[in-house]
C-alpha positions as CSV (number, residue, x, y, z in Angstrom):
1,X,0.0,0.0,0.0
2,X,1.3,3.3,-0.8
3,X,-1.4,5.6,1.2
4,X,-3.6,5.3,4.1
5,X,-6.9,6.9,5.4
6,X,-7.9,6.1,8.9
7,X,-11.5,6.0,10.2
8,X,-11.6,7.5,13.4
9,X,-14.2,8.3,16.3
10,X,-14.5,11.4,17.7
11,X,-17.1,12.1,21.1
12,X,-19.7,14.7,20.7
13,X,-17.9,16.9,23.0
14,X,-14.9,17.6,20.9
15,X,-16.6,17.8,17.6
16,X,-16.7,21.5,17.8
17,X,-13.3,21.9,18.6
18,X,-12.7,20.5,14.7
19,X,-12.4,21.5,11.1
20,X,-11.7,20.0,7.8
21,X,-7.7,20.3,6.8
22,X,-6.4,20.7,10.4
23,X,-3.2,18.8,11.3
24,X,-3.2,15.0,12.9
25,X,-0.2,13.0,14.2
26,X,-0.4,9.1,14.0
27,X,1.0,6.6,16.2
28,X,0.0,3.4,14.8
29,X,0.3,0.2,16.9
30,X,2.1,-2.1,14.6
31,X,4.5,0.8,13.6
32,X,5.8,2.1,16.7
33,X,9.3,3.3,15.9
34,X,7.8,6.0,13.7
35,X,5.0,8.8,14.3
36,X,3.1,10.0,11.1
37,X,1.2,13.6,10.0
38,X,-1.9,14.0,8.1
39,X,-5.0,16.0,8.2
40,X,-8.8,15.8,8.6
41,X,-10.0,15.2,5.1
42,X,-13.8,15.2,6.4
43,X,-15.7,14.9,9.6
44,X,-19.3,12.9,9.9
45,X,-22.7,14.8,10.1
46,X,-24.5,12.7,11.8
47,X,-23.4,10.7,15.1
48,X,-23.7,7.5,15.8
49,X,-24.5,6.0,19.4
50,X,-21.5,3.8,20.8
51,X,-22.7,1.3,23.2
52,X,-19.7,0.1,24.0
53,X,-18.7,2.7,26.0
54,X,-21.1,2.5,28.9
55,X,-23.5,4.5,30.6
56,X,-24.0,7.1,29.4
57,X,-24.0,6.3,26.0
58,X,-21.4,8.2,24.4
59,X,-22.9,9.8,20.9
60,X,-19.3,10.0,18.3
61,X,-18.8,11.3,15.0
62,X,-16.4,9.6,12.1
63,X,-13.5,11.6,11.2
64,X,-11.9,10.6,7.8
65,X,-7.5,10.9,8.0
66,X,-5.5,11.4,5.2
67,X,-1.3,10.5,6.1
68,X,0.8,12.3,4.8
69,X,3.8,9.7,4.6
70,X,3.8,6.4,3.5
71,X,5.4,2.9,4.5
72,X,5.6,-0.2,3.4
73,X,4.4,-1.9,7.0
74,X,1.3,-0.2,5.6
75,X,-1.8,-3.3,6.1
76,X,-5.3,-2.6,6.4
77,X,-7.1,-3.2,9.6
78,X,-4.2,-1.4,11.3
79,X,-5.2,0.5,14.4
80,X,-3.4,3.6,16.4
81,X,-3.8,6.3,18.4
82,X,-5.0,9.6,16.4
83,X,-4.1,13.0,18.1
84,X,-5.2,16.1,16.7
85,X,-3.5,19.4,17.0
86,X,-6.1,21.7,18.3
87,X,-3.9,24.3,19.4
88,X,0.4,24.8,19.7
89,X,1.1,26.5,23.5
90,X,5.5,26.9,23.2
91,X,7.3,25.6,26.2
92,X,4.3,23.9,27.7
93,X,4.9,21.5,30.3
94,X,1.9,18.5,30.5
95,X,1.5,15.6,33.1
96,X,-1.0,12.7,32.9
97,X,-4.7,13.7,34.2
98,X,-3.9,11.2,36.9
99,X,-1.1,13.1,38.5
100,X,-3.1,15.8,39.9
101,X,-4.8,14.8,43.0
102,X,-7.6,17.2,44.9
103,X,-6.3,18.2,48.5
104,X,-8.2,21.1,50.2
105,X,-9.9,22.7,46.9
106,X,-6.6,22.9,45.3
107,X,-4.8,21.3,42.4
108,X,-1.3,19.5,43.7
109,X,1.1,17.4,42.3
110,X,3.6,14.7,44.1
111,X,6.9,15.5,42.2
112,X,10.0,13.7,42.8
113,X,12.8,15.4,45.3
114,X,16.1,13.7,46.5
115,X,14.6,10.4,48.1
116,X,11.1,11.5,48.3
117,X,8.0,13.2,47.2
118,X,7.3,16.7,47.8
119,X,3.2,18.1,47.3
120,X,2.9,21.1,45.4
121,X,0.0,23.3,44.1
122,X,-0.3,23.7,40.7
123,X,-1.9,25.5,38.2
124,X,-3.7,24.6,35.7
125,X,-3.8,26.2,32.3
126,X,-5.8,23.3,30.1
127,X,-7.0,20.3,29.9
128,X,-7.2,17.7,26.8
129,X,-8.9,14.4,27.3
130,X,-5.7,12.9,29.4
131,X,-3.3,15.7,29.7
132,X,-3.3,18.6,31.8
133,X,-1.4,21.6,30.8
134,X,0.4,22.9,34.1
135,X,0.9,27.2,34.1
136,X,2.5,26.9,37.4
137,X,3.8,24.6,39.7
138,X,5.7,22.3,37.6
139,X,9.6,22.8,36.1
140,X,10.3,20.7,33.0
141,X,12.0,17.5,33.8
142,X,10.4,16.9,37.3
143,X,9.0,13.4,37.6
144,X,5.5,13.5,39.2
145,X,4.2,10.4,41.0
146,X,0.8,9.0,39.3
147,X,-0.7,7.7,42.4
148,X,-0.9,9.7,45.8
149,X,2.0,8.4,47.8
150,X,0.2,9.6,50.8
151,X,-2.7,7.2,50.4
152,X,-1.7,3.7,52.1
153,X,-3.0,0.9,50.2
């Protein structure tokens, strides 16, 4: 094969957020020494209800995905992870969604110091599905732990 589309879904909620010709990156599963660009070529009308999803019943829209590169490890049926570029924020630092933890109506962060972790509020300037774009709080580099350390299990 020499080019690929991908079918993807997109929820409801993030359908607004899209438009024909903006930019995609690809990580496909069975080609993971590589990351590939396209572009929407065309999102769905009409949604379609996905009961696999559980309750609620999430409502999802088909986006059509044109790549931009080929290679020959090209095979239908293969799947991957779409992500598309929404928006470019220079220097940004992101964590996980499950690194921030709740502790007295504020936003902190367990990040790694010396032999130890040390809780810090953060700030928090977006969020994108399972990334959380920290303004403040975090320096790049700093590991943050992904489960509260204070918690005994």
């Amino acid at each position: 094969m020499t080019t690929l589309r991908i079918s993807a879904r997109v929820d409801e909620t993030e359908r607004g957020r899209l438009a024909a010709k903006q930019p995609v990156t690809v990580q496909l599963n069975a080609i993971p020494d590589r990351q590939f660009t396209g572009h929407i070529e065309q999102i769905g009308a009409i949604a379609s209800l996905d009961f696999s999803s559980g309750w609620p019943i999430t409502r999802n829209f088909i986006l059509e995905i044109a790549l931009d590169q080929t290679d020959p490890r090209f095979k239908p049926g293969i799947t991957g992870q779409v992500t598309v570029i929404v928006d470019r924020v220079p220097h940004a630092i992101t964590i996980p969604t499950q690194a921030m933890f709740q502790k007295s109506g504020e936003n902190v962060v367990y990040v790694w110091r010396g032999n130890q972790f040390e809780e810090r509020a953060i700030e928090v300037g977006r969020r994108s599905g399972d990334k959380i774009l920290v303004a403040k709080g975090v320096s790049p580099g700093e590991q943050v732990a992904l489960k509260d350390p204070t918690l005994k299990e």
